[in-house]
N, C-alpha and C positions, 0 to 999 in steps of 0.2 A: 513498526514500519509496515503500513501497508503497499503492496506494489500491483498494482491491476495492468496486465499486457490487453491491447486491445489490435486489430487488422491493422495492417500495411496501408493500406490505400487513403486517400481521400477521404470514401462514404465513409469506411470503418473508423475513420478519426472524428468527423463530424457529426456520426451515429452512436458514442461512445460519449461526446460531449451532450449530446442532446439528451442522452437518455441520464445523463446526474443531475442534468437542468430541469427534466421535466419529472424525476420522484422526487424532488427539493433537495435532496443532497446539497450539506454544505462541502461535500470532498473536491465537488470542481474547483469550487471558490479559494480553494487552499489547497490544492494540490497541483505538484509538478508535477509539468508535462514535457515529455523529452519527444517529442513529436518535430520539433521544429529541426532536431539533430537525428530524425531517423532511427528514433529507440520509441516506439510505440506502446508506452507505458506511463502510467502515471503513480506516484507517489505521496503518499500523506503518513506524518509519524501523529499518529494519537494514544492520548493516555487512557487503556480503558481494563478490563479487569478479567479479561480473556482473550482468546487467540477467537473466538464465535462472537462475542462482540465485535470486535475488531470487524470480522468479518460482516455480521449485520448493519454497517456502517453502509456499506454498499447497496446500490438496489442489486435484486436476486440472480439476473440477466450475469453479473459479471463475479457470483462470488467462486463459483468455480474454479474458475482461470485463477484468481489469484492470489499472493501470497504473504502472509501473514511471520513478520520476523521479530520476536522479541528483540530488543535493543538493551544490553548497558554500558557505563560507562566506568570505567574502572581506574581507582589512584592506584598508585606503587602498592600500596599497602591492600588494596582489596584485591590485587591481582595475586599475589600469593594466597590468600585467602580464599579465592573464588576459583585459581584453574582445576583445583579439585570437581568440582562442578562439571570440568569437561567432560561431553560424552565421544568417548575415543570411535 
């Protein structure tokens, strides 16, 4: 899951949209935007084969800001399996 925070305001939301539109980022095109509910972020879950891929997803402007969450999904049975995994 990737999640990019971009400005409060107006410019900063239409400055954040123009700039995925204009390095070709497919991330606009498929990524939620919580802008219309006052959460100034956007979100895309992609499948790729690191947390710096993930991140070169984005144009450069916004990889700082943000952040990059592995995701799984876990049955009954991988969840005994996998809470060892946790980092306490």
């Amino acid at each position: 899951l990737i999640e990019v925070p971009h400005g409060e305001t107006k410019e900063a939301c239409e400055r954040a949209v123009r700039t995925f539109m204009t390095t070709g980022s497919h991330f606009v095109t498929n990524a939620d935007w919580g802008c219309h509910d006052d959460v100034h972020k956007a979100w895309i879950t992609a499948e790729v084969d690191s947390k710096q891929d993930a991140l070169n997803i984005l144009p450069p402007a916004f990889r700082k800001d943000a952040t990059v969450v592995l995701l799984a999904n876990f049955s009954p049975q991988d969840f005994a399996e996998n809470i060892d995994q946790h980092k306490d």
